[in-house]
C-alpha positions as CSV (number, residue, x, y, z in Angstrom):
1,X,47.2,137.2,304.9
2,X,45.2,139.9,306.2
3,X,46.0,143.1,303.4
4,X,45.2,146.6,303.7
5,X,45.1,148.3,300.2
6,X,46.0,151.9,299.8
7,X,43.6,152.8,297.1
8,X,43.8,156.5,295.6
9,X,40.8,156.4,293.3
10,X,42.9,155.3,290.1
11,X,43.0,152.4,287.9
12,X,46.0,151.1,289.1
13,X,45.1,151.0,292.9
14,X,41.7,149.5,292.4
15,X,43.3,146.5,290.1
16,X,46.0,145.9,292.6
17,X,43.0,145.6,295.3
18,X,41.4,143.2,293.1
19,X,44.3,141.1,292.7
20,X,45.2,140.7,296.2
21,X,41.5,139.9,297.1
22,X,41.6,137.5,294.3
23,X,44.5,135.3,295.5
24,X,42.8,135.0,298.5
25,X,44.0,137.4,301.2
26,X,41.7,138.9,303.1
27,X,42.0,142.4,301.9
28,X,40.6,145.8,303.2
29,X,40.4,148.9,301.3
30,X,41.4,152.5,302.5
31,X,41.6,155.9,301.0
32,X,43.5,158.8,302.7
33,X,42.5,161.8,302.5
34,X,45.2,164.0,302.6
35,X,43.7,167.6,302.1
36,X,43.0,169.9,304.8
37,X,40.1,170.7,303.1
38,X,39.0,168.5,300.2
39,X,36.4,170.5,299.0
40,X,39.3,173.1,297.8
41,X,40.3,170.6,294.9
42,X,38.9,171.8,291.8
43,X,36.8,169.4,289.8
44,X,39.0,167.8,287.6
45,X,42.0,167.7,289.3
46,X,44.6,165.4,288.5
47,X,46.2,164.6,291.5
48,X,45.1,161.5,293.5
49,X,43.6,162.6,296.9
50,X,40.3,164.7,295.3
51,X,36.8,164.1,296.9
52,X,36.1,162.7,293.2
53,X,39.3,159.9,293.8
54,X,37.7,159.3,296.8
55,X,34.4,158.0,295.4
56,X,35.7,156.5,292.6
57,X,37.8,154.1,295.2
58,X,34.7,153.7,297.1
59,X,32.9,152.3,294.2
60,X,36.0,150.2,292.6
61,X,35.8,148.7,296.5
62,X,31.8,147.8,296.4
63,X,32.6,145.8,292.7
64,X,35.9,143.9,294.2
65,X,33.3,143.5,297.1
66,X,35.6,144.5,300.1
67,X,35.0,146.7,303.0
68,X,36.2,150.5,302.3
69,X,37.2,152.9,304.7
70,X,38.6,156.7,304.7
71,X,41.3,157.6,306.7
72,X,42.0,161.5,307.6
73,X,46.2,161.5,307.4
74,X,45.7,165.3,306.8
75,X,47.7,167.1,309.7
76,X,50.5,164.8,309.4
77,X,50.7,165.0,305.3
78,X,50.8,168.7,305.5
79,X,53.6,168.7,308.2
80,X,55.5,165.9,306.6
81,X,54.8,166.6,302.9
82,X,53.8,169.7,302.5
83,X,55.6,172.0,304.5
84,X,58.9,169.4,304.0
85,X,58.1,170.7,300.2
86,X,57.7,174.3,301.1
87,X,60.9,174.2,303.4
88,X,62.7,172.9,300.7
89,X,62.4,175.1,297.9
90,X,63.2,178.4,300.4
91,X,66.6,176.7,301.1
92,X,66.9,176.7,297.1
93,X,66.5,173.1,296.7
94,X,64.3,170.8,294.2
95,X,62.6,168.6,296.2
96,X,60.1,164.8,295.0
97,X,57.3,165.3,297.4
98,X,56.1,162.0,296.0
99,X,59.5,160.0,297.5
100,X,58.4,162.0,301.0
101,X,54.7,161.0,301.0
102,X,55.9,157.1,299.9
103,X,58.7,157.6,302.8
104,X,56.4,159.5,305.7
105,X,52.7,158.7,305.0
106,X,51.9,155.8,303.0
107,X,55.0,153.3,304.0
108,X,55.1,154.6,307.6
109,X,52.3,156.2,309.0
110,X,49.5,154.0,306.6
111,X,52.1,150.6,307.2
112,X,52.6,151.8,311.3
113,X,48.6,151.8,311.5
114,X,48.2,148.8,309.7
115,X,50.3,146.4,311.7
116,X,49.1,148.2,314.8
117,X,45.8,147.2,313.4
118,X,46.8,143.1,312.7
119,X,47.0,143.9,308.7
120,X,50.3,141.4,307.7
121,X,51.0,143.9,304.6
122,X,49.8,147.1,302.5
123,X,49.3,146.8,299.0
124,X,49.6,149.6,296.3
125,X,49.3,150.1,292.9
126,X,53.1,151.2,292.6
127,X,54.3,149.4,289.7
128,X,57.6,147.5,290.8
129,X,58.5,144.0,291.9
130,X,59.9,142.1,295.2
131,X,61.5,138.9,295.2
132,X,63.3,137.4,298.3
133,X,66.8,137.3,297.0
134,X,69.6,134.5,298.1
135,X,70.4,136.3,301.5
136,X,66.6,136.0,302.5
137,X,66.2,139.7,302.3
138,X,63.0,141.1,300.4
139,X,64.2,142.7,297.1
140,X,62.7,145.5,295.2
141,X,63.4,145.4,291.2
142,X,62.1,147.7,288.3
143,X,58.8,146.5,286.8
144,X,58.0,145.2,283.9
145,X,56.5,148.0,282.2
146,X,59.8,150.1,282.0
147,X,57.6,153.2,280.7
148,X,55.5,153.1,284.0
149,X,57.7,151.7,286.5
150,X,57.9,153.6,290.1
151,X,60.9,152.3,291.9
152,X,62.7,155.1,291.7
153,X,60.0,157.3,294.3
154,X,60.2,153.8,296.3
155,X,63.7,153.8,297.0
156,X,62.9,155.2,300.1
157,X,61.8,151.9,301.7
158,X,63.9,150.2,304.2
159,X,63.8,146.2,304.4
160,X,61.2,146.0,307.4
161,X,59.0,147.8,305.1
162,X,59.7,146.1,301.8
163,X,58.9,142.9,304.1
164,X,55.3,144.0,304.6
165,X,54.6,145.6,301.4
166,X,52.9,143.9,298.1
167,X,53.0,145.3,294.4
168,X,50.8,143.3,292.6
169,X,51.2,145.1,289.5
170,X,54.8,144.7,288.7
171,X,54.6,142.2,286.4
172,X,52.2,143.2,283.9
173,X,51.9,145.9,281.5
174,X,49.7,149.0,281.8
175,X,47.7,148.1,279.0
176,X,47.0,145.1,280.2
177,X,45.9,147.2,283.6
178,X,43.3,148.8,281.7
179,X,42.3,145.7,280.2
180,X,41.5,144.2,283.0
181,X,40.1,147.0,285.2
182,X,37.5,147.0,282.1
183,X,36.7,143.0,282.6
184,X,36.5,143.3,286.1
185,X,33.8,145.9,286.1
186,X,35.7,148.9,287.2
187,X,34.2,151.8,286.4
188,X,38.0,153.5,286.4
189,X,39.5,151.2,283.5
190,X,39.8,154.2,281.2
191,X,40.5,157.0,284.2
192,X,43.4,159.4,283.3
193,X,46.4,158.5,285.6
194,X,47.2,161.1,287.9
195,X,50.5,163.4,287.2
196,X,50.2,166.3,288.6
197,X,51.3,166.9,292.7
198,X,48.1,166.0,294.3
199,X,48.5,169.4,297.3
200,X,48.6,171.7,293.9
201,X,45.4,171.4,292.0
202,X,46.0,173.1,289.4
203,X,49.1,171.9,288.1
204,X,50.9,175.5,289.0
205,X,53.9,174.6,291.2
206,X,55.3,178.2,290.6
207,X,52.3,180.3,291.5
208,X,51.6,178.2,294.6
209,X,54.9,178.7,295.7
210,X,54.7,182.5,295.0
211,X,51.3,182.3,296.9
212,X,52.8,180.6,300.6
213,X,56.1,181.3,300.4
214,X,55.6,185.3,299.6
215,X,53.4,185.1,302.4
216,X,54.4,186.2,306.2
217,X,53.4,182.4,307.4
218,X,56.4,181.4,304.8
219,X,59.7,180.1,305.9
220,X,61.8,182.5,307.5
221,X,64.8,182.1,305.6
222,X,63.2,182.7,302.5
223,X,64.3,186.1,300.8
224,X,61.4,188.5,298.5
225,X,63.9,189.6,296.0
226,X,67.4,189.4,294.9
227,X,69.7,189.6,291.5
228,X,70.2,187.5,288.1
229,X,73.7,187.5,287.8
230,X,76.2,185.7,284.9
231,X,78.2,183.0,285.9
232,X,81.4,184.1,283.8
233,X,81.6,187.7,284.2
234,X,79.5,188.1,287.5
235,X,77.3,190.7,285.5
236,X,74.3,192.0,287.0
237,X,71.4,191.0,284.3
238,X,67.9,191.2,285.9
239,X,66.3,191.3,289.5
240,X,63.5,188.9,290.7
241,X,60.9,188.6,293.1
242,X,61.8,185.1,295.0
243,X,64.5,182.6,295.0
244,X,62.0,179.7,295.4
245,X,60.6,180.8,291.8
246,X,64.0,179.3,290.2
247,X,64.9,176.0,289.7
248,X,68.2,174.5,288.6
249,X,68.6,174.2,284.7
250,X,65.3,176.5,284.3
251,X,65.7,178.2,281.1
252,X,62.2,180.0,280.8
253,X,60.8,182.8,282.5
254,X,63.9,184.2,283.6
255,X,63.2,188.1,282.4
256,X,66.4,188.6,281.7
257,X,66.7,192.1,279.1
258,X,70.6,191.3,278.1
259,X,71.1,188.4,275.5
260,X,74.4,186.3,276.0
261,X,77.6,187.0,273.9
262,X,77.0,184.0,271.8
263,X,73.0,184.5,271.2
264,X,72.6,181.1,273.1
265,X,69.7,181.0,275.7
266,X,71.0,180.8,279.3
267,X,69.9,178.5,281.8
268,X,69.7,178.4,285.9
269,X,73.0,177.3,287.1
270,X,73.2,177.9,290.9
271,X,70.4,179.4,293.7
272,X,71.3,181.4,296.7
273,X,68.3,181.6,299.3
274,X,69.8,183.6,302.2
275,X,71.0,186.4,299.5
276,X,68.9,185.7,296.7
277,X,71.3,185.6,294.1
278,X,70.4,183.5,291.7
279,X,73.4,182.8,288.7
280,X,72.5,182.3,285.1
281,X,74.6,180.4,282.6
282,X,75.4,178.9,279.2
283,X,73.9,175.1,279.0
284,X,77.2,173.3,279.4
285,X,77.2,174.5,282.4
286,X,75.4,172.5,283.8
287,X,76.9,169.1,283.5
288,X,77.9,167.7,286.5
289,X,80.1,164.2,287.0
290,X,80.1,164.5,291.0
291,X,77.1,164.3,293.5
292,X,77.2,164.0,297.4
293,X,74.1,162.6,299.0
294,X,73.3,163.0,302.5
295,X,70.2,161.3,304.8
296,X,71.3,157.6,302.8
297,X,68.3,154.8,303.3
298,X,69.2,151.6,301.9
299,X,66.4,148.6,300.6
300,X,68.9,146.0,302.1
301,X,71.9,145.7,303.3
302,X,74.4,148.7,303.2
303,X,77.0,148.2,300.2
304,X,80.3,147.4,301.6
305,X,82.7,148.4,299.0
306,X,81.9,150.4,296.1
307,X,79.0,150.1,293.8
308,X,79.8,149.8,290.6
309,X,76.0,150.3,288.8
310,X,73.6,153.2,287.8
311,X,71.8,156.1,289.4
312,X,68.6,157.6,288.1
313,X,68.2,160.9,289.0
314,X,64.7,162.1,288.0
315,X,61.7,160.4,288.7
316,X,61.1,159.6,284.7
317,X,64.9,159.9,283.8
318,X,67.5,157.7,282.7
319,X,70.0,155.9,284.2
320,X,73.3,157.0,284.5
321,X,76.7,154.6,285.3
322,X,77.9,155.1,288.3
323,X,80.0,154.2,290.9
324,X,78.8,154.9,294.6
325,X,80.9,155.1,297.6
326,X,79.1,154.9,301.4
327,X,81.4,157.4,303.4
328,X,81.4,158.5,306.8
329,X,82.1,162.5,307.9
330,X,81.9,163.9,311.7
331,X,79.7,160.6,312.0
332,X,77.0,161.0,309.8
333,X,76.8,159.0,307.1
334,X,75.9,159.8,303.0
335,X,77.1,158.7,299.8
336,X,79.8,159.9,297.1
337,X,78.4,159.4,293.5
338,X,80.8,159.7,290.3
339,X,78.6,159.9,287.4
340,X,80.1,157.9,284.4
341,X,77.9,159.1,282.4
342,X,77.5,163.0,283.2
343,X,74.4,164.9,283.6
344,X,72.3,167.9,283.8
345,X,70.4,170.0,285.6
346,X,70.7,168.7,288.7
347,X,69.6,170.1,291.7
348,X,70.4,169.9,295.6
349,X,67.5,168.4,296.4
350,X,66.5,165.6,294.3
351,X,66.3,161.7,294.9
352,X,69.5,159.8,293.7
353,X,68.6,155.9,293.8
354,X,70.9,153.6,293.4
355,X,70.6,149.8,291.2
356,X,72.2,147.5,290.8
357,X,71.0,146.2,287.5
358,X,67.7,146.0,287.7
359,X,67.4,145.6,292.1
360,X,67.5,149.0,293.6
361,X,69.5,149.3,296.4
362,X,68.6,152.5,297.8
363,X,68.4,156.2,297.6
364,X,70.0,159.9,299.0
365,X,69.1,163.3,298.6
366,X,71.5,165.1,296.6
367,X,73.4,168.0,298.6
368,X,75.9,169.4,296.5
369,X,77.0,168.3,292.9
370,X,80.2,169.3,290.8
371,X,80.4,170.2,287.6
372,X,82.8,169.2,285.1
373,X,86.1,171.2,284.8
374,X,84.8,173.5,287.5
């Protein structure tokens, strides 16, 4: 097969290049470069799309001995990621700009391209597995390596990509990763993975967000101010500069001069954009048993009856039980979740994916949750 590999500048990428040239596709490398303006990443950024990544996939591509090419995805990563991100935390939500980029750059735009291009399938260094399941439909499991398994930001992917899509890492440990990056000759073997969101260099989610979205190019609907208030008694306790500087279950940096009754800390509970009010609360508060999902994509086929399996909510969270309902209202279509096992913190916002066992069988964004005894 003809294989395009997405390579990032990481360990992970370069070994899953190297794999897929060594079982004898004929593989091509590519690095996008995502930035604007590249030379804006500080040195030492731990993102994955720095001029520094770039290089270092360059190289790892001369030692697999493949030919390496650069592809500028910029406008369309700032309009899809980017500003999706900066949209999304002025309507007070908590967005994954990782699930965006894996659902509107490098599994459509970078797979689009490819095919257009006579490439039969991309390959990344996501660590997951597929296996074509007794239906004949391409299945997407948890890895291996529980600790660094990814499925949960792929549980964007529909079938037709899954179909075209290789993770040759799924089946081995990391450790094993970065022993073999070292044997092939790679000079990334012992490269820090990348954990911080590659558009913010720094690692300083807040400040950028006070930076572009205090700014007159913001969102419109964003407000510049508004009011801490309590939960129980609807108690004015503090003012703030920004809605989008609040996330749901935040505890720190919330300035707020009154202690609670009980001398326990208080904790974000519920964000208002339009009016800026943004409610404050004890911790229990923020358990919630009941989550809506809206803008469903499913791996496979769409689950006819209701799910009985688990949901995992964060990106390095754990699963919860759950049983998932696919229902229809004014003819869209979402997802009713009832969380056996309760959580916290959720936000409006964030990735639910849905397994079934170990297979996931696809994902929502989380529009409104309900808290227990509410």
């Amino acid at each position: 097969m003809r294989v395009l590999a997405a390579m990032s500048g990481g360990v992970d990428s370069a070994v899953a290049a190297a794999r897929a040239a060594e079982a004898g596709h004929d593989v091509t490398g590519i690095h996008l470069a995502l930035s604007r303006n590249p030379q804006s990443y500080r040195t030492g950024a731990r993102g994955c799309c720095t001029i520094e990544d770039s290089n270092d996939a360059r190289r790892a591509a001369d030692v697999i001995g493949i030919p390496f090419y650069v592809w500028d995805l910029s406008d369309r990563f700032h309009e899809d990621v980017v500003e999706d991100f900066l949209a999304e935390y002025a309507e007070g939500r908590t967005p994954n700009p990782c699930l965006r980029c894996n659902e509107k750059i490098k599994f459509a735009a970078v797979l689009d391209r490819a095919l257009a291009l006579g490439f039969d399938a991309v390959a990344t260094g996501h660590y997951a597995q597929l296996r074509t399941g007794p239906d004949g439909l391409i299945e997407m499991h948890r890895a291996v390596d529980m600790g660094k398994d990814q499925s949960y930001v792929l549980g964007v992917l529909t079938q037709d990509q899954l179909a075209h899509s290789m993770f040759p890492l799924g089946d081995s440990p990391k450790a094993l990763v970065r022993e073999e990056a070292g044997r092939r000759g790679l000079s990334v073997a012992a490269k820090p993975d990348s954990h911080d969101i590659c558009f913010i260099s720094d690692g300083d989610t807040g400040g950028w967000l006070a930076e572009k979205l205090s700014s007159e190019a913001g969102p419109s609907s964003i407000n510049h101010g508004g009011v801490i208030v309590d939960h129980e008694s609807g108690e004015v306790l503090g003012e703030h500069r920004g809605s989008y500087r609040f996330t749901i279950g935040q505890r720190k940096g919330l300035r707020i001069g009154t202690p609670a009754a009980d001398g326990k800390p208080r904790f974000v509970l519920d964000i208002e954009p339009v009016s800026g009010t943004v409610t404050v609360g004890p911790r229990t508060a923020l358990t919630v048993d009941r989550l809506t999902g809206i803008k469903p994509r499913w791996c496979g086929s769409v689950p006819a009856e209701p799910l009985h399996g688990t949901v995992q909510l964060r990106a390095h969270g754990s699963e919860h039980r759950a049983v998932v309902r696919v229902v229809s209202t004014s003819g869209d279509t979402g997802v009713e979740i009832e969380l056996l096992d309760p959580a916290e913190g959720i936000a409006p916002g964030q990735a639910a994916v849905v397994y079934d066992g170990s297979r996931v069988v696809g994902s929502a964004t989380i529009s409104a949750t309900a808290r227990v005894n509410a």
